[in-house]
N, C-alpha and C positions, 0 to 999 in steps of 0.2 A: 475447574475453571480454566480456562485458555483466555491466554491474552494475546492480542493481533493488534496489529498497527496499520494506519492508513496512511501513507507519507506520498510525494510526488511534488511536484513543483506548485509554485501558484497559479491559483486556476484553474487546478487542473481535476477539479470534481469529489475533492476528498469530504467535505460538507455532506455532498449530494450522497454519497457512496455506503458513508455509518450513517443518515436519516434514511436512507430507502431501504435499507434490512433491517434496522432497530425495532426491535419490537416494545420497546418501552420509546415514549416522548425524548430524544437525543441530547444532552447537555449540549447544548453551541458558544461556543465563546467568537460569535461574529460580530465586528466593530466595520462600522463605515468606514470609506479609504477616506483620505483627507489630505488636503491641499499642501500637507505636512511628511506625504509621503512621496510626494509626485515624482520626488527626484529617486526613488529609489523602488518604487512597483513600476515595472516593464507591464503594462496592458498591450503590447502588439498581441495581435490575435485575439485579446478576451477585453477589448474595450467595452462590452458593458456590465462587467460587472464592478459593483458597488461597494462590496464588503469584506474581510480577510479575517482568517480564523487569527487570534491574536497570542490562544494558548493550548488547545485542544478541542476537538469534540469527543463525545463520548455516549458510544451506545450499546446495548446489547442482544446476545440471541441466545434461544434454548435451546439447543441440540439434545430433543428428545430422546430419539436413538441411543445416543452418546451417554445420555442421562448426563450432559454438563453444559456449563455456560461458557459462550462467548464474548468478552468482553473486548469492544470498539474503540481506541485513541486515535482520532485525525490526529495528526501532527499541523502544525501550522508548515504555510509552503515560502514563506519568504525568510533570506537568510537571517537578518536581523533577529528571527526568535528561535533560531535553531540551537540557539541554547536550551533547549525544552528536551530535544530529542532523546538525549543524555538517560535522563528521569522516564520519560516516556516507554524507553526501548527495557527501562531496567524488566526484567521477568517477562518480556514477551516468548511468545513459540515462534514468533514467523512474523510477515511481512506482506503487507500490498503495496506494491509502486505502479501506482495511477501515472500513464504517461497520455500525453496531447500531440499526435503528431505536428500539430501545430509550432509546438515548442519543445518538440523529442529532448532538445539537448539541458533542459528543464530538470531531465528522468538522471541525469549523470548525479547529482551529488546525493540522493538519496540510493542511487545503486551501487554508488561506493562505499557509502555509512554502511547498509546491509551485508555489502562483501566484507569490508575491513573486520565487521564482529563476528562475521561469521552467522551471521542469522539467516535461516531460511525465506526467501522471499518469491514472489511471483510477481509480472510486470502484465497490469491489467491496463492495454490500450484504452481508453475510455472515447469511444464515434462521437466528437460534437458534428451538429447541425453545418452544414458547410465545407467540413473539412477534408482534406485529400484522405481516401481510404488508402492500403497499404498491408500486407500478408504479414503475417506473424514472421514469419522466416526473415521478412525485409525490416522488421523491426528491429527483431532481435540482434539480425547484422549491423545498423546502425549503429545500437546500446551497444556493442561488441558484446554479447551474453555470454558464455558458455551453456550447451546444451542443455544443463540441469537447470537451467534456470526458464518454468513453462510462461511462455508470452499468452495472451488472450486479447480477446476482443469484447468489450465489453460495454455498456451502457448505462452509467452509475444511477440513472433516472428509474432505472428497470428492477425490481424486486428480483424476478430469477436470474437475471445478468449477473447482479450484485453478488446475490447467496452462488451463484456458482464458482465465481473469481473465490470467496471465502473457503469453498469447498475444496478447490486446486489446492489452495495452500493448505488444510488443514492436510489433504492427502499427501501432501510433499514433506509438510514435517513430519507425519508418521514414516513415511517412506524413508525421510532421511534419519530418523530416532531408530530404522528398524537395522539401516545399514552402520550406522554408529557404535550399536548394540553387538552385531555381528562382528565389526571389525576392534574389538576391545574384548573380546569371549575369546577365552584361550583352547584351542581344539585339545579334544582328548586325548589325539596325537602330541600333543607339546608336551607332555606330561612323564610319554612312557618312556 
């Protein structure tokens, strides 16, 4: 079993992203916005939507191949419940950070939490309807990335958009499990 996380700011398609690969019916903890929040959810850019994950979602895939499961936690995107994260992140392998170039600067406090623990993560542009397109390279320069960290262009609406973002990262945590590995193995040279 692998655990992966969907985190990104609000808005920015984390819902949409574990419902369009899930292969079982998705847990949603979505609540309508409320006249109660106004002063604290920023809708520039995504004025219509209605509703906000309040504490996770939660979905899953079979990695045949693999012979293992993958198991889906949106994290909710507004700060007020980023007290979740904490819980959320405990026993993950990796990370998706769903970003809007709309609201690029949105992507900062989930790519800090990633960096600060050390978790592997990947930054899936998510194309809404409207919005300014933008090269991987121009994004990644924005977020200030470092190289190891692969940007994408994605479409959380899309089954193989989705399942491919999912796929980067499982490749990057083996990638980086394999150079971990490597770099903690004492050569048979240190020995003689």
């Amino acid at each position: 079993m692998l655990k992966v996380l969907v985190a990104g700011g609000f808005g920015v398609g984390k819902t949409t992203l574990v419902g369009t690969v899930s292969e079982i019916r998705p847990l949603i903890t979505e609540e309508s916005l409320t006249i109660a929040g106004q002063d604290t959810d920023d809708l520039t850019g995504i004025g219509a939507k209605t509703t906000t994950t309040v504490a996770m979602d939660f979905g899953k895939i079979s990695l045949k191949g693999l012979n293992t499961e993958v198991f889906l936690f949106g994290t909710p995107g507004q700060e007020r419940f980023w007290f979740t994260w904490d819980d959320l992140c405990h026993g993950a392998v990796g990370a998706v950070v769903l970003a809007d170039t709309r609201r690029l600067t949105d992507s900062f406090a989930a790519i800090g939490y990633f960096e600060q623990r050390r978790t592997p993560f990947v930054v899936a542009v998510n194309e809404f309807d409207g919005a300014l397109r933008y090269s991987t390279d121009e994004v990644s320069d924005a977020l200030r990335l470092p190289e190891s960290v692969p940007v994408l262009i994605c479409d959380a609406r899309n089954h193989a958009s989705a399942l491919d973002v999912l796929i980067c990262l499982i490749e990057l945590r083996i990638k980086t499990q394999v150079s971990r590995t490597h770099a903690t193995t004492p050569s048979l040279g240190a020995h003689a």
